[in-house]
TIFI-437530 format. One line per 8 residues: number of its first residue (from 1); their letters; for each residue x, y, z of N, C-alpha, C, O, CB. Coordinates in steps of 0.02 Angstrom, whole numbers, plus 50000, padded with zeros to 5 digits. Last residue first. Glycine has a CB too. Layout:
N
NUM> A> X Y Z X Y Z X Y Z X Y Z X Y Z | ...
//
This chain:
245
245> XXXXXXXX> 49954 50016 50238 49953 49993 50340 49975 50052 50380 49978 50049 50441 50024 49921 50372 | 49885 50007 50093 49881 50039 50165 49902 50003 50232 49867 49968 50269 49811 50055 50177 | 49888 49977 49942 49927 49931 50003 49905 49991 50041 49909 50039 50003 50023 49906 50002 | 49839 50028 49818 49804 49965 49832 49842 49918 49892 49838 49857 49898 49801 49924 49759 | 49789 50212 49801 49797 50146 49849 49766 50066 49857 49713 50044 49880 49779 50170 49903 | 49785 50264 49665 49737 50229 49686 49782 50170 49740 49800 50112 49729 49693 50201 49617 | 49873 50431 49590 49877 50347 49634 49825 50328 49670 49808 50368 49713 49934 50338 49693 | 49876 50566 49567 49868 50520 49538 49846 50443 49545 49810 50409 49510 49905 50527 49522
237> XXXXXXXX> 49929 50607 49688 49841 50607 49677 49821 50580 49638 49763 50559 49640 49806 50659 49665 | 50047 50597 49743 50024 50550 49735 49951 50578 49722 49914 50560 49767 50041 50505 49785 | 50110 50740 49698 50166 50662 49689 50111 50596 49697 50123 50546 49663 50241 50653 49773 | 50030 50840 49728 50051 50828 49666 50068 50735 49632 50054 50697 49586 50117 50874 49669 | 50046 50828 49869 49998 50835 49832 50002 50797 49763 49983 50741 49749 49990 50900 49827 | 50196 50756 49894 50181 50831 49899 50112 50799 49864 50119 50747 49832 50239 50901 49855 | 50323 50684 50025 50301 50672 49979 50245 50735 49978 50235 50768 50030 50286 50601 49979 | 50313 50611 50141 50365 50616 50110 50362 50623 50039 50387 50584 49998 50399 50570 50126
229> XXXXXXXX> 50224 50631 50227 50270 50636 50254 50329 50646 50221 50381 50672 50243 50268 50597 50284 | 50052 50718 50228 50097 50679 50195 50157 50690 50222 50166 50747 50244 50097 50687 50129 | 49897 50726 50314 49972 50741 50308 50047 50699 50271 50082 50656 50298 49984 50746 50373 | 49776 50669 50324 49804 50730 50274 49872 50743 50257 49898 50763 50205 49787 50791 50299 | 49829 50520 50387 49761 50588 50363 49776 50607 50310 49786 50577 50257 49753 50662 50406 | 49986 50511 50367 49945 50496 50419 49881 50573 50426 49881 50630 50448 50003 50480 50493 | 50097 50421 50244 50054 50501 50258 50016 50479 50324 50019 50419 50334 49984 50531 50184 | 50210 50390 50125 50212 50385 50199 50139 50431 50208 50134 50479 50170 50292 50421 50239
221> XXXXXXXX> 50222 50296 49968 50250 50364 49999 50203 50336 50082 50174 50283 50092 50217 50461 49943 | 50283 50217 49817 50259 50216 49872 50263 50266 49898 50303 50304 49871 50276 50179 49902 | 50186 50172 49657 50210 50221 49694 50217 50213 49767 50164 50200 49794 50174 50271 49682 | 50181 50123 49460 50168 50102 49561 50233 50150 49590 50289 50163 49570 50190 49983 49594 | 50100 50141 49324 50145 50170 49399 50125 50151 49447 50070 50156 49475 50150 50240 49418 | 50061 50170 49147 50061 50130 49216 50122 50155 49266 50176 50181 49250 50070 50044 49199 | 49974 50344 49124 50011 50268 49099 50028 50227 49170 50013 50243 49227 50097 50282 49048 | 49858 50224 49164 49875 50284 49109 49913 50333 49138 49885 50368 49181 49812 50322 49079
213> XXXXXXXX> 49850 50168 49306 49873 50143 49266 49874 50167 49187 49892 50124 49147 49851 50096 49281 | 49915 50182 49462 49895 50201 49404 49898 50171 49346 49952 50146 49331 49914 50243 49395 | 49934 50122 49659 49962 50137 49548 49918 50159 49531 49870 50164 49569 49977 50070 49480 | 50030 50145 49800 49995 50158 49763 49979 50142 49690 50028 50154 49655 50001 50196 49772 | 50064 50102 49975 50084 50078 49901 50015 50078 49840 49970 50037 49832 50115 49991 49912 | 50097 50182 50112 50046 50165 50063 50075 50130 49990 50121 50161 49963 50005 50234 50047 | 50092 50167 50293 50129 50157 50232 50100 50144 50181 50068 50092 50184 50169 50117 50233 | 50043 50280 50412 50021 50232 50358 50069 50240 50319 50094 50295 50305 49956 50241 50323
205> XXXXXXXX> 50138 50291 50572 50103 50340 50502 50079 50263 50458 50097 50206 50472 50183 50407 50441 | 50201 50309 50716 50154 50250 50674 50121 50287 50611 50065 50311 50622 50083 50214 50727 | 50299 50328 50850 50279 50359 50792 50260 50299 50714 50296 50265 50678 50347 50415 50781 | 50429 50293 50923 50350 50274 50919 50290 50321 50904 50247 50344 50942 50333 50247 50981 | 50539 50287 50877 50512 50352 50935 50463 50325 50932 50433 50369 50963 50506 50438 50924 | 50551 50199 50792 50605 50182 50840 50574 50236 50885 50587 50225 50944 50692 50188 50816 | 50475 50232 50687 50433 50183 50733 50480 50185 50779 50452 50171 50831 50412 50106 50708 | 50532 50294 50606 50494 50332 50645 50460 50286 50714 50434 50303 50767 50438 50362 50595
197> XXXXXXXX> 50624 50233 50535 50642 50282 50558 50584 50295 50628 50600 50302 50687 50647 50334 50498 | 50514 50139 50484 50574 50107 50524 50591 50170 50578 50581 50168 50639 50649 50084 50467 | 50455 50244 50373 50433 50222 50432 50471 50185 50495 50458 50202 50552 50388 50188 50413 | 50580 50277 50319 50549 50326 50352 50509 50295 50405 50516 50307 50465 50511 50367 50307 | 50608 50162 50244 50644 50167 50300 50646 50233 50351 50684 50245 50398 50704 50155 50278 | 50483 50133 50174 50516 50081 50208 50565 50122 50255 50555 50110 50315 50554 50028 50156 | 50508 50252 50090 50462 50252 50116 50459 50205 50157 50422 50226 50201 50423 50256 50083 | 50624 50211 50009 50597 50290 50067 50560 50276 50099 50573 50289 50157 50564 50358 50045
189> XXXXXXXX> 50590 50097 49957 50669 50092 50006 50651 50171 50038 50669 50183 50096 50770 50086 49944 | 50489 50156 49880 50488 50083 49906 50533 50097 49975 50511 50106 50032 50526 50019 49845 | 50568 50256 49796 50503 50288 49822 50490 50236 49880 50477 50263 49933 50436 50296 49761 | 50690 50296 49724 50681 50245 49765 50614 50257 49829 50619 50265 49890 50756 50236 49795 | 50684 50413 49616 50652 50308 49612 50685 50277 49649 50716 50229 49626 50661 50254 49538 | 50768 50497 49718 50718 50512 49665 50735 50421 49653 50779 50383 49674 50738 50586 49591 | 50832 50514 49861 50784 50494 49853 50743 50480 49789 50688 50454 49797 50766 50522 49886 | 50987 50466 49868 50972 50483 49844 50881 50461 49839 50864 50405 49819 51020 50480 49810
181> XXXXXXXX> 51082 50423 50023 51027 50405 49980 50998 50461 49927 50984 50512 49958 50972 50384 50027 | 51166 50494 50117 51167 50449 50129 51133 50391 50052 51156 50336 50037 51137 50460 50196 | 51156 50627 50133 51210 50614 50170 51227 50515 50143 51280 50484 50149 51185 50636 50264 | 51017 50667 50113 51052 50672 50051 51139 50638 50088 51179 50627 50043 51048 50771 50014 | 50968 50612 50244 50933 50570 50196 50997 50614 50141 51036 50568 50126 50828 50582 50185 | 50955 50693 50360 51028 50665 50359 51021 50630 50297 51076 50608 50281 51054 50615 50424 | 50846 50801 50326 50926 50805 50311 50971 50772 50338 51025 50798 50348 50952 50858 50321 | 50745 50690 50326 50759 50742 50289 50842 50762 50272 50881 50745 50228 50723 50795 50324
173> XXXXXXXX> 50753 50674 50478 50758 50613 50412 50773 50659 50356 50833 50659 50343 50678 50561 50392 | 50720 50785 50525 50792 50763 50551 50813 50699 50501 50870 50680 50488 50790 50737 50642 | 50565 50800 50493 50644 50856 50460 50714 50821 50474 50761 50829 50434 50655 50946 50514 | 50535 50695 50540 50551 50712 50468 50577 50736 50446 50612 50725 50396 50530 50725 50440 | 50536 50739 50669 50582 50673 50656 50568 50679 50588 50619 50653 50566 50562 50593 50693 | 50427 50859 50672 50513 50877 50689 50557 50803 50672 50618 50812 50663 50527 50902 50791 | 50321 50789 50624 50349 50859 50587 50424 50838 50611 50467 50810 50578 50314 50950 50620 | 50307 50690 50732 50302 50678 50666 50342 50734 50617 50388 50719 50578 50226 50674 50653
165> XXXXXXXX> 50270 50802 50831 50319 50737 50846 50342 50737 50777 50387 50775 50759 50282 50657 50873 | 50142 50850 50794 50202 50872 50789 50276 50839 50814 50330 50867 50806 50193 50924 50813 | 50067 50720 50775 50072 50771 50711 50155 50800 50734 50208 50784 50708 49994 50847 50709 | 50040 50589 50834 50072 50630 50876 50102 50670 50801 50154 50650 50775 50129 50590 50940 | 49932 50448 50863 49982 50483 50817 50018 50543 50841 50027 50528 50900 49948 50505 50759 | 49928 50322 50997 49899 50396 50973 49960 50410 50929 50019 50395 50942 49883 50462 51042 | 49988 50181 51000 49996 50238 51011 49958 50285 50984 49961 50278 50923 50046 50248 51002 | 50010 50016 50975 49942 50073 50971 49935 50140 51007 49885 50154 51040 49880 50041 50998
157> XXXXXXXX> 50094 49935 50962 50105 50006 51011 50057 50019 51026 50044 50034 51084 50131 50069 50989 | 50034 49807 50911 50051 49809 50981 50075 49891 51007 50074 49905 51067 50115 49750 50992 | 50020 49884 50775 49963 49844 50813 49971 49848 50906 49936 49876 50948 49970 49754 50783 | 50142 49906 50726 50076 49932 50751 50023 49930 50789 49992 49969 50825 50056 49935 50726 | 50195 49766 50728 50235 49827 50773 50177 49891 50779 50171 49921 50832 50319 49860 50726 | 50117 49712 50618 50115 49685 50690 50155 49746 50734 50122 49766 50783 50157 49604 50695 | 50136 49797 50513 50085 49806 50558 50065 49768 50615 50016 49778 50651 50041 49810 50528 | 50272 49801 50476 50239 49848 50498 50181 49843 50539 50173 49876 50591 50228 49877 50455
149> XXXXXXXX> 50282 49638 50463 50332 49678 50508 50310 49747 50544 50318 49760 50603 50390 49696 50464 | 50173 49627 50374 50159 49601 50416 50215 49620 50480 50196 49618 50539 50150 49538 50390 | 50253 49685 50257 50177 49724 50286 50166 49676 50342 50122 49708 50372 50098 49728 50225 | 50338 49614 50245 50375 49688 50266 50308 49708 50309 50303 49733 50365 50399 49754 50188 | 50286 49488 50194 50329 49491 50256 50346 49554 50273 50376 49554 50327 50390 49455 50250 | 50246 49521 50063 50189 49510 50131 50224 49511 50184 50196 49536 50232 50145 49439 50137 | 50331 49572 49991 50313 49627 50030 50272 49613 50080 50256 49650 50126 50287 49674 49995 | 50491 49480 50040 50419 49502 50011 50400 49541 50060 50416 49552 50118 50363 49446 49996
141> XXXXXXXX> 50666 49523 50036 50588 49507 50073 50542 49529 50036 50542 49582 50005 50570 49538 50143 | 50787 49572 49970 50788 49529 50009 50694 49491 50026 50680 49431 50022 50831 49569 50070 | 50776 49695 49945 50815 49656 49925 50798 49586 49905 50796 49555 49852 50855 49659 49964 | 50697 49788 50035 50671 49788 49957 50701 49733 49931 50666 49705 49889 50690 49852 49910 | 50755 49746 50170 50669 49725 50166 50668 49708 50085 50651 49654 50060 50603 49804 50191 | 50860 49800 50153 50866 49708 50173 50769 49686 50158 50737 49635 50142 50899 49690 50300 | 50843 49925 50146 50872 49891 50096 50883 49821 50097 50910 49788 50052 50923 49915 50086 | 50779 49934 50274 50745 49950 50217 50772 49928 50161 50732 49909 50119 50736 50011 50212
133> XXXXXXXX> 50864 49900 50364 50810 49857 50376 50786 49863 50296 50776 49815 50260 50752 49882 50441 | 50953 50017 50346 50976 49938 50350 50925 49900 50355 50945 49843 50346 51018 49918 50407 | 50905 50132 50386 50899 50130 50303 50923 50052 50296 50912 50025 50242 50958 50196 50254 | 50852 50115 50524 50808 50114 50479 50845 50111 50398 50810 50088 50352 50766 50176 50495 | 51017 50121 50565 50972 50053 50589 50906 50047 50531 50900 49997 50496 50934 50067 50684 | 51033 50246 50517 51045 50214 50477 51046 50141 50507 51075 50099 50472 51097 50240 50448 | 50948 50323 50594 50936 50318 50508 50959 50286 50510 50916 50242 50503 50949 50357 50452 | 50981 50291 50715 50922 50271 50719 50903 50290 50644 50845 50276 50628 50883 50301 50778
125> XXXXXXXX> 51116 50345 50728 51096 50286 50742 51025 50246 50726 51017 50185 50725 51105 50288 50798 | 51046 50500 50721 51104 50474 50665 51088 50379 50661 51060 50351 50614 51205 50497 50704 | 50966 50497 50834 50968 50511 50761 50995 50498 50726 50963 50474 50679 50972 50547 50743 | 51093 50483 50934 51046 50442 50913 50990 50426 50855 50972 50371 50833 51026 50445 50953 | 51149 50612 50904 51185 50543 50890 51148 50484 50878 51158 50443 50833 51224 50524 50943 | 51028 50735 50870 51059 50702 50898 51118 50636 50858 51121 50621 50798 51007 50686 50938 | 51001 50883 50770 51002 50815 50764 51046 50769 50795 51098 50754 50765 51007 50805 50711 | 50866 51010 50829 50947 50967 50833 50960 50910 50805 50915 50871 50821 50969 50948 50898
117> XXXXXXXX> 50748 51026 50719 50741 51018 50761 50824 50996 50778 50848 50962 50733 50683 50984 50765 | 50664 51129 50605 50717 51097 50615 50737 51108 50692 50744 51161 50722 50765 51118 50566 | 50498 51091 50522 50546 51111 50592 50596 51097 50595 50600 51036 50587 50533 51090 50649 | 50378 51119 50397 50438 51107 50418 50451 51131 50490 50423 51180 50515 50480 51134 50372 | 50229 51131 50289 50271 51134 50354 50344 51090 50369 50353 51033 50348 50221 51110 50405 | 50227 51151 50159 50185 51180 50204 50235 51179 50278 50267 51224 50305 50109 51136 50206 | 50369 51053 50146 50356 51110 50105 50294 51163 50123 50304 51220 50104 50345 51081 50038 | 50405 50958 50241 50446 50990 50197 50415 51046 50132 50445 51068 50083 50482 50932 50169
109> XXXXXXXX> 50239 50867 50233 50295 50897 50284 50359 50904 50206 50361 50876 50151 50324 50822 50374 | 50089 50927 50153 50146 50915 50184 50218 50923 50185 50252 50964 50155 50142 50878 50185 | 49917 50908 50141 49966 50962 50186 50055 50913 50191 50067 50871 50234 49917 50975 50294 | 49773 50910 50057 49828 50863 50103 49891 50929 50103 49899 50979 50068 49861 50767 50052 | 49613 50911 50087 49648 50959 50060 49719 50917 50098 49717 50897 50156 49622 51048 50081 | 49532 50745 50015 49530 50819 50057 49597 50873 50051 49630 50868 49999 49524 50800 50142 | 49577 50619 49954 49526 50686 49906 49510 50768 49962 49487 50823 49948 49415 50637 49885 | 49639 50537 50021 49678 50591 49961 49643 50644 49931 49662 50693 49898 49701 50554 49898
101> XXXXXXXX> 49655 50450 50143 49617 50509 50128 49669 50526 50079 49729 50530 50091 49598 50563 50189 | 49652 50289 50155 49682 50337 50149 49656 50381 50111 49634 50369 50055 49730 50325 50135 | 49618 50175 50301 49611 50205 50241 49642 50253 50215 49678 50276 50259 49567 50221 50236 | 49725 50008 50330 49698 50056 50346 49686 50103 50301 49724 50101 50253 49722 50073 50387 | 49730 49833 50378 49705 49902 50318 49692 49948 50327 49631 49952 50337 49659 49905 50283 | 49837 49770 50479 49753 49793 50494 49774 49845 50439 49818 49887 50445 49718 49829 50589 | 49895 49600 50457 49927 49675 50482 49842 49706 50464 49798 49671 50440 50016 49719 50421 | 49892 49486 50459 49929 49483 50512 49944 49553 50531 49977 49575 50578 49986 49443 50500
93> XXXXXXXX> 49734 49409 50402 49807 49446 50395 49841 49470 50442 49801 49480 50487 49808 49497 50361 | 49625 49292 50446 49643 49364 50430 49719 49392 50444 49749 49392 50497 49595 49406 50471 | 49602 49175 50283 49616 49175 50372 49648 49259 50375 49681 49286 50331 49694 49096 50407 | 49495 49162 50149 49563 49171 50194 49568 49183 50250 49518 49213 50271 49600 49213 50180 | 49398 49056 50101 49390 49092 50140 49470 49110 50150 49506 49061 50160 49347 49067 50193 | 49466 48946 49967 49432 48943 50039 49447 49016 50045 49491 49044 50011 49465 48887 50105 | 49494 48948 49837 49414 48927 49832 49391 48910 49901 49338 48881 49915 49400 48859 49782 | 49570 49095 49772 49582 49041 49825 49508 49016 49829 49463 49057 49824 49617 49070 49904
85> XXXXXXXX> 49690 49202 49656 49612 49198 49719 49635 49106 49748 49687 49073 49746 49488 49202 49653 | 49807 49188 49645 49760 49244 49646 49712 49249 49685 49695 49286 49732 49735 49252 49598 | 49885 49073 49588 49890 49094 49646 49856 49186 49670 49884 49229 49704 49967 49081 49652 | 49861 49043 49469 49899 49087 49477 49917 49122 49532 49949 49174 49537 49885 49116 49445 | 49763 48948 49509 49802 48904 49476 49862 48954 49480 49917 48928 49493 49775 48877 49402 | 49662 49064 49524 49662 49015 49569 49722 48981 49552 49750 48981 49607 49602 48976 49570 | 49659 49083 49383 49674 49161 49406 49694 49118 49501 49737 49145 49536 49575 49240 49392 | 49588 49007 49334 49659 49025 49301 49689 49062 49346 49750 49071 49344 49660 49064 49234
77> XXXXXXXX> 49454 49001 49386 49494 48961 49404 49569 48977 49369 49612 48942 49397 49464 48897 49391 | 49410 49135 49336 49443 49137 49407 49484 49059 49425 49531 49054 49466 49375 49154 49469 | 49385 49092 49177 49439 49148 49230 49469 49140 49312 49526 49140 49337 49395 49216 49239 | 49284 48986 49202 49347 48982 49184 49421 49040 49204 49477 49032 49229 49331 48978 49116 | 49192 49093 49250 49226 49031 49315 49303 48998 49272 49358 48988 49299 49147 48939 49332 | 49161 49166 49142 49190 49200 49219 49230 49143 49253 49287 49147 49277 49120 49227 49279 | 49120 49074 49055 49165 49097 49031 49224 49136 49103 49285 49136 49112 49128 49143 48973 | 49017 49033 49136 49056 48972 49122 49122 49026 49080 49178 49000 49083 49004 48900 49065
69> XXXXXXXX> 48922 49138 49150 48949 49115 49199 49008 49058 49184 49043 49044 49233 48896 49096 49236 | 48958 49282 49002 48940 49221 49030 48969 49172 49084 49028 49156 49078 48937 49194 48987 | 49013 49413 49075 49034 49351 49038 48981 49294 49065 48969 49271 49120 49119 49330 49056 | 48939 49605 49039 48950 49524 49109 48972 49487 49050 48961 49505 48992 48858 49472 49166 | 49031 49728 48979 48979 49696 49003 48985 49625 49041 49036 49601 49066 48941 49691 48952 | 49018 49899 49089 49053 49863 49037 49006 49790 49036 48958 49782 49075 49142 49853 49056 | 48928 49997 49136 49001 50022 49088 48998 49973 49061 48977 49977 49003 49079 50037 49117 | 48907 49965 49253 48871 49971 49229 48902 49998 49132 48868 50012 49082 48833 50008 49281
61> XXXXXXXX> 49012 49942 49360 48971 49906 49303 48932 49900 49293 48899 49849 49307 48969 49869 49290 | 49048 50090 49346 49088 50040 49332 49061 49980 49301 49072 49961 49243 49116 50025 49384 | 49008 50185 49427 48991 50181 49363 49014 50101 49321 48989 50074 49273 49024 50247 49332 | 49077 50207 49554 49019 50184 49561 48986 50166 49475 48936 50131 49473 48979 50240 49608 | 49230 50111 49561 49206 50166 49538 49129 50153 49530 49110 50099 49506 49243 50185 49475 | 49256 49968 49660 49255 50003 49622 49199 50059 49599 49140 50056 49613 49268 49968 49591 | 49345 49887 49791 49280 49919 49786 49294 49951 49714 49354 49962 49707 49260 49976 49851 | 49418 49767 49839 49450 49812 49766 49362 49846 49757 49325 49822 49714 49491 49742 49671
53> XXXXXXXX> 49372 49701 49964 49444 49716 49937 49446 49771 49870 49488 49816 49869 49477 49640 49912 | 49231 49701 49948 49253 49734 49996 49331 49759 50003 49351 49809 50031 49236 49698 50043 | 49229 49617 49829 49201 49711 49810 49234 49749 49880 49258 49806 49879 49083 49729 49811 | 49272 49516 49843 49307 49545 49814 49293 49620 49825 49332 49667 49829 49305 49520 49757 | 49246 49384 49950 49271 49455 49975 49300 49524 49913 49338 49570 49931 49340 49431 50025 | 49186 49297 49839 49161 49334 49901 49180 49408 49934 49150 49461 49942 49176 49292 49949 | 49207 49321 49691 49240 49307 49738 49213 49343 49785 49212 49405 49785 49300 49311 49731 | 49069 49331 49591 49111 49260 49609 49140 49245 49659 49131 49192 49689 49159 49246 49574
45> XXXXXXXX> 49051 49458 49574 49007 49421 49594 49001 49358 49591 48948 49326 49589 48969 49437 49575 | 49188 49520 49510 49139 49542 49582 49089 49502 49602 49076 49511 49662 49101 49606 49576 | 49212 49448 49425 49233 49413 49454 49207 49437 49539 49205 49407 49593 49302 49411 49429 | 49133 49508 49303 49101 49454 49332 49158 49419 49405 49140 49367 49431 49085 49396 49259 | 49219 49629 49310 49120 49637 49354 49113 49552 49354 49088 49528 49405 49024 49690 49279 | 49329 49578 49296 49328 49624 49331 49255 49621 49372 49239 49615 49431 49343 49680 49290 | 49305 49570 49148 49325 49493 49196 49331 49531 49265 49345 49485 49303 49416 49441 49172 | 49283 49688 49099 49231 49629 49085 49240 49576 49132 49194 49541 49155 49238 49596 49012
37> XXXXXXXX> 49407 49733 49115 49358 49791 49149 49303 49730 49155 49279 49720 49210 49331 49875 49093 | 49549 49619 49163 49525 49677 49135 49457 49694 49151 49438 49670 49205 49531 49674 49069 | 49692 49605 49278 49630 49605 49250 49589 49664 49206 49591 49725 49210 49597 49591 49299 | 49863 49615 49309 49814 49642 49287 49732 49617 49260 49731 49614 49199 49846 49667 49248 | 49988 49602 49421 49947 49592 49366 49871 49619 49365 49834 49639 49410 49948 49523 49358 | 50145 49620 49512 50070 49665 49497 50035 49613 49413 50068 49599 49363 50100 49786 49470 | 50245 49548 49646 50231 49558 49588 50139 49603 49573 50092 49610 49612 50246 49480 49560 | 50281 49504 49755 50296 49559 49751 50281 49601 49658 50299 49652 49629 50371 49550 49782
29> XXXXXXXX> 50262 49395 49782 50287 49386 49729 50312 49445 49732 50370 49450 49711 50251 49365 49678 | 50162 49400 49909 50221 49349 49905 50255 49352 49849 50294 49305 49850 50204 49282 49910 | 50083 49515 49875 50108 49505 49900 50193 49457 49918 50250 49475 49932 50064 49505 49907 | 50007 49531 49718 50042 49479 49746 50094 49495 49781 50149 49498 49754 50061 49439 49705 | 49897 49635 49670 49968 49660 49701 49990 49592 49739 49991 49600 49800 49960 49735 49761 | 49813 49662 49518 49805 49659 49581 49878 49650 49582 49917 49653 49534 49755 49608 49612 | 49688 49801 49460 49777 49777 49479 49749 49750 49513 49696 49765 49541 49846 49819 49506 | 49551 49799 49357 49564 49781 49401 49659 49765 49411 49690 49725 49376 49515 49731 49403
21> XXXXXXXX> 49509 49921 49225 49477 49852 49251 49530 49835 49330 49543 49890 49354 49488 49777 49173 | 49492 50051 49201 49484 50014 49142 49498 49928 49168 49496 49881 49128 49544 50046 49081 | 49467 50135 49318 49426 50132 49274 49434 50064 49216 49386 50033 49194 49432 50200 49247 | 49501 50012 49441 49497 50062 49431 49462 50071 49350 49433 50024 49324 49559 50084 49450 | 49507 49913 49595 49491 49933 49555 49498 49971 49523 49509 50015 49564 49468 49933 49557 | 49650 49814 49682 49642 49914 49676 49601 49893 49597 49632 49868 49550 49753 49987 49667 | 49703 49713 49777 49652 49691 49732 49655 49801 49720 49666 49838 49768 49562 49629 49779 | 49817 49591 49846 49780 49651 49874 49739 49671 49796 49755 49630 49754 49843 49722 49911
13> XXXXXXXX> 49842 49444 49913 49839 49482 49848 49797 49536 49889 49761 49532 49939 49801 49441 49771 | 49877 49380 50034 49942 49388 50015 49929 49445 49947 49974 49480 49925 49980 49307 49997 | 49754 49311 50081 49754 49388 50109 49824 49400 50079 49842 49451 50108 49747 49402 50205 | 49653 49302 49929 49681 49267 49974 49739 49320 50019 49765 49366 49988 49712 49203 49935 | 49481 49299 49867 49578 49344 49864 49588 49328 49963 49559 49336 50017 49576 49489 49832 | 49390 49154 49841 49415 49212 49868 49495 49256 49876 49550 49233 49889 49397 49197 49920 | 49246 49060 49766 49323 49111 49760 49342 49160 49806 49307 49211 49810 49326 49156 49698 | 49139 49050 49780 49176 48996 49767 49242 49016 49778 49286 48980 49802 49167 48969 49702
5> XXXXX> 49000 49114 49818 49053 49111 49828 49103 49074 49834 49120 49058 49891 49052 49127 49851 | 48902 49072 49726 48948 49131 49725 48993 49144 49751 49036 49181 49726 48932 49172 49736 | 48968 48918 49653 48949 48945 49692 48953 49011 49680 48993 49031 49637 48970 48925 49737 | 48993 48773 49548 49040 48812 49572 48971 48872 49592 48925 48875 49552 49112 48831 49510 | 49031 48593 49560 48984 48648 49546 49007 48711 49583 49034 48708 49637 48912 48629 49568
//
């Protein structure tokens, strides 16, 4: 006999509501699937932790309509069998969610602001230690293992952010980055080895992995608040964060 809460997203799926029904983001697969808008509202009131994982648009359901309960439970058990949800509680994740502001006025580095700051030896040493992790991370590793790399190393600095710190080691990523990488679609492997980059000064920004889905896109980029690191207004407002660390 099956419960409300029978089901739960298990901490490897990350869950991004949106208008026409539900991504979710398999961690361990590194893979994205999709639910739709109807299996979406009844699965909000199946899987315990869902609304707190994939909150959705306040209109939402009221929009579309419920499945009968035997039609819903058949779903989520498919969706359980697909390694989606889970019929225990998950144990808590190894890295801390954090939010991301996109609807205030965002500001960023390389085009509002810039510094060029010297670029040491150790700079040099310290891109390309970060672009070696980042191409062994996209290659090589799931993404639950990258996000659990980031945010255990977060966790234990817990450093205050430091804005203008941040400005001047971007610019110095910045221009040793055409020396080395071409940034256009490798948004994943930038954004992976900006943060690497930055964590060696201890410097902690959110890493975000974003989509859309008219038309469909997953996006990654760097920002801490307002401030975007690698990346412009434009490039992600489109995008409904469904990874934050």
């Amino acid at each position: 006999m099956h419960t409300e809460k029978a089901y739960w997203l298990p901490s490897h799926v990350r869950a991004c509501s949106t208008a026409t029904g539900t991504v979710l983001l398999d961690l361990q697969r590194n893979r994205y699937f999709g639910v739709g808008r109807n299996e979406t509202i009844a699965l909000r009131s199946l899987a315990g932790n869902w609304q707190s994982l994939a909150a959705a648009p306040a209109t939402f359901a009221s929009d579309g309509e419920s499945l009968p309960i035997q039609e819903a439970v058949n779903i989520a058990d498919k969706l359980v069998q697909a390694g989606l949800l889970s019929n225990s509680a998950p144990a808590p994740a190894a890295f801390t969610i954090a939010q991301v502001d996109l609807q205030s006025l965002l500001t960023s580095v390389g085009h509002e602001l810039d510094r060029k700051s010297a670029i040491r030896w150790r700079h040099i040493v310290s891109f390309l230690r970060a672009c070696t992790w980042a191409r062994r991370s996209v290659r090589s590793r799931t993404l639950f293992l990258v996000a659990e790399d980031i945010g255990r190393q977060k966790n234990i600095a817990g450093a205050p952010f430091d804005n203008e710190r941040a400005v001047d080691l971007v610019g110095i990523f910045r221009r040793l980055r055409p020396h080395t990488f071409a940034a256009r679609d490798q948004c994943l492997f930038h954004a992976l080895a900006l943060v690497r980059f930055l964590a060696y000064y201890d410097v902690y920004p959110t890493w975000v992995i974003g989509v859309r889905t008219k038309p469909w896109a997953a996006h990654s980029w760097v920002q801490q608040g307002t401030l975007l690191l690698d990346a412009n207004p434009e490039q992600v407002c489109e995008y409904t964060p469904i990874l934050a660390i």
